[in-house]
N, C-alpha and C positions, 0 to 999 in steps of 0.2 A: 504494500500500500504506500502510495506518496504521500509521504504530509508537507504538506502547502498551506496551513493552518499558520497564521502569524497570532502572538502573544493576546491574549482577549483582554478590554479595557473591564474593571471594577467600576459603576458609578458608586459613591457613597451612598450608603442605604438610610430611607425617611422612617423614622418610626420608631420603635419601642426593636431591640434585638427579640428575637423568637424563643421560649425557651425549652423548644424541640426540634429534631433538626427538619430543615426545611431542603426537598428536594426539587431541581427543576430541569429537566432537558433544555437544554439550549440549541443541540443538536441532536437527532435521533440519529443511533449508528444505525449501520445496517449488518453489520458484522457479527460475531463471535459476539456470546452476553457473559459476559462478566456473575461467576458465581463466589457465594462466601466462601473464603478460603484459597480463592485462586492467586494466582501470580500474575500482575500486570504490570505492561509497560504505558505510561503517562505522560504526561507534559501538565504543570498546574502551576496556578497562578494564587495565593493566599494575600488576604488583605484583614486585617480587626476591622472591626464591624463597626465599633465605635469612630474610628480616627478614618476611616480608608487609608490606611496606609500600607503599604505592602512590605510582608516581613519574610516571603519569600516565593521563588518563586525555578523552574525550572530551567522555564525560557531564557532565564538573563545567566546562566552556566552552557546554553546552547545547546544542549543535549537532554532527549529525555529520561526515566528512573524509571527503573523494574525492581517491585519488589512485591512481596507476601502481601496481600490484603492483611494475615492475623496479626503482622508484626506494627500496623498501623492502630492510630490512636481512633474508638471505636466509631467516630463521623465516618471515619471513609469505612471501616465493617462493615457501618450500615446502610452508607448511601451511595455505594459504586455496586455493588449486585444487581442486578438486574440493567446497568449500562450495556451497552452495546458499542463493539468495535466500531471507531470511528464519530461516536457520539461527545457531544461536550454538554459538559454537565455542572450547576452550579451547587454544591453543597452551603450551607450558614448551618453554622455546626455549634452548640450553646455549652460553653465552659464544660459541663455534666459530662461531655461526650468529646472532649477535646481533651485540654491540656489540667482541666481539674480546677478547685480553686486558686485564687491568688496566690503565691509565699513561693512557690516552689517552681517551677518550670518559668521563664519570662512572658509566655503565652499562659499564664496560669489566670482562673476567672475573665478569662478575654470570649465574646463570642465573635467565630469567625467566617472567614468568608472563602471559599475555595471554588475555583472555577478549573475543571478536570476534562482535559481530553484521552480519552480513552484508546490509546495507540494498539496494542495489543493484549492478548489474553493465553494465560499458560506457558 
Protein backbone atom coordinates (compact mmCIF):
# COMPACT_ATOMS: atom_id res chain seq x y z
CA UNK A 1 0.00 0.00 0.00
CA UNK A 2 1.22 3.78 -0.66
CA UNK A 3 0.81 6.02 1.82
CA UNK A 4 0.44 9.53 0.52
CA UNK A 5 -1.36 10.60 3.75
CA UNK A 6 0.48 13.90 4.87
CA UNK A 7 0.40 14.64 8.96
CA UNK A 8 -3.50 15.40 9.95
CA UNK A 9 -4.20 19.10 11.51
CA UNK A 10 -5.75 18.81 15.46
CA UNK A 11 -8.32 21.83 15.75
CA UNK A 12 -8.49 22.71 19.44
CA UNK A 13 -11.46 21.16 20.87
CA UNK A 14 -14.85 23.49 22.23
CA UNK A 15 -16.32 22.20 25.28
CA UNK A 16 -16.17 20.23 28.45
CA UNK A 17 -13.16 17.13 27.74
CA UNK A 18 -15.32 13.65 27.41
CA UNK A 19 -14.91 11.40 30.35
CA UNK A 20 -15.06 8.32 28.02
CA UNK A 21 -13.27 7.60 25.34
CA UNK A 22 -14.77 9.09 22.22
CA UNK A 23 -14.22 7.22 18.85
CA UNK A 24 -14.43 8.60 15.34
CA UNK A 25 -13.42 7.54 11.79
CA UNK A 26 -12.09 10.10 9.95
CA UNK A 27 -11.35 7.69 7.30
CA UNK A 28 -12.94 4.39 6.76
CA UNK A 29 -10.05 1.78 5.72
CA UNK A 30 -10.87 -0.79 3.50
CA UNK A 31 -8.35 -3.15 4.58
CA UNK A 32 -7.33 -5.73 7.11
CA UNK A 33 -9.45 -4.79 10.60
CA UNK A 34 -7.45 -4.26 13.23
CA UNK A 35 -8.32 -6.82 16.35
CA UNK A 36 -7.47 -6.75 20.24
CA UNK A 37 -4.33 -7.92 20.65
CA UNK A 38 -2.90 -7.42 17.37
CA UNK A 39 0.24 -5.95 16.12
CA UNK A 40 0.01 -2.67 14.11
CA UNK A 41 1.83 -0.56 12.07
CA UNK A 42 0.65 3.43 12.40
CA UNK A 43 1.51 6.84 11.83
CA UNK A 44 -0.25 9.23 14.90
CA UNK A 45 -0.50 12.46 15.78
CA UNK A 46 -1.30 13.24 19.80
CA UNK A 47 -2.38 16.62 21.18
CA UNK A 48 -3.91 17.53 25.29
CA UNK A 49 -7.20 18.33 24.96
CA UNK A 50 -6.95 21.04 27.06
CA UNK A 51 -3.88 23.40 25.50
CA UNK A 52 -3.99 21.80 21.78
CA UNK A 53 -0.62 21.34 21.94
CA UNK A 54 1.13 18.54 20.53
CA UNK A 55 3.22 16.33 22.68
CA UNK A 56 3.96 13.82 20.05
CA UNK A 57 3.64 12.78 17.20
CA UNK A 58 5.06 10.03 14.44
CA UNK A 59 5.06 12.01 11.40
CA UNK A 60 7.67 14.61 12.77
CA UNK A 61 10.53 11.31 13.21
CA UNK A 62 9.36 10.46 9.47
CA UNK A 63 8.75 7.05 9.98
CA UNK A 64 5.92 5.10 11.02
CA UNK A 65 5.76 2.56 14.65
CA UNK A 66 4.70 -1.20 14.86
CA UNK A 67 3.82 -2.25 17.81
CA UNK A 68 1.42 -4.71 20.25
CA UNK A 69 -1.83 -3.04 20.77
CA UNK A 70 -1.55 -4.89 24.77
CA UNK A 71 1.73 -3.02 25.20
CA UNK A 72 -0.29 0.38 24.73
CA UNK A 73 -1.93 2.59 27.21
CA UNK A 74 -5.60 1.17 27.30
CA UNK A 75 -7.22 4.40 24.74
CA UNK A 76 -5.72 2.67 21.96
CA UNK A 77 -6.82 -1.34 23.54
CA UNK A 78 -9.91 0.00 23.16
CA UNK A 79 -10.27 2.28 20.25
CA UNK A 80 -8.20 0.91 17.40
CA UNK A 81 -10.11 -2.63 17.09
CA UNK A 82 -12.29 -2.67 14.96
CA UNK A 83 -10.09 0.04 12.58
CA UNK A 84 -9.46 -0.89 9.30
CA UNK A 85 -6.35 -1.00 7.19
CA UNK A 86 -5.95 2.35 5.60
CA UNK A 87 -8.50 4.03 7.98
CA UNK A 88 -7.77 7.29 10.01
CA UNK A 89 -9.16 7.56 13.08
CA UNK A 90 -9.56 10.15 15.85
CA UNK A 91 -9.33 8.67 19.47
CA UNK A 92 -9.94 11.67 22.90
CA UNK A 93 -8.98 9.21 25.27
CA UNK A 94 -9.97 10.63 29.27
CA UNK A 95 -6.97 10.46 31.85
CA UNK A 96 -8.81 6.95 33.39
CA UNK A 97 -7.60 5.39 30.06
CA UNK A 98 -4.48 7.03 29.26
CA UNK A 99 -1.61 8.10 31.21
CA UNK A 100 -3.76 7.94 34.97
CA UNK A 101 -3.87 10.72 37.34
CA UNK A 102 -1.69 13.69 37.67
CA UNK A 103 1.93 13.13 39.82
CA UNK A 104 3.28 10.43 37.96
CA UNK A 105 3.70 10.18 34.03
CA UNK A 106 3.81 14.03 32.52
CA UNK A 107 0.61 13.17 30.54
CA UNK A 108 -0.75 12.13 33.92
CA UNK A 109 -4.66 13.59 34.54
CA UNK A 110 -4.21 15.12 30.95
CA UNK A 111 -7.29 14.11 28.46
CA UNK A 112 -6.08 13.57 25.06
CA UNK A 113 -6.31 13.69 21.74
CA UNK A 114 -4.95 11.16 19.10
CA UNK A 115 -5.58 11.02 15.44
CA UNK A 116 -4.26 7.40 14.16
CA UNK A 117 -3.80 6.11 10.72
CA UNK A 118 -3.83 2.72 10.47
CA UNK A 119 -0.95 1.43 8.03
CA UNK A 120 -0.89 -2.18 8.64
CA UNK A 121 -2.06 -5.08 10.65
CA UNK A 122 -0.19 -8.36 12.19
Amino acid sequence: MTDNRTKPEIDAPAGEAPTELVIRDIVEGSGAEAKPGDTVTVHYLGVEFDSGEEFDSSWNRGESIQFPLRGLIQGWQDGIPGMKVGGRRELVIPPHLAYGPAGGHFLGGKTLIFVIDLIAVG
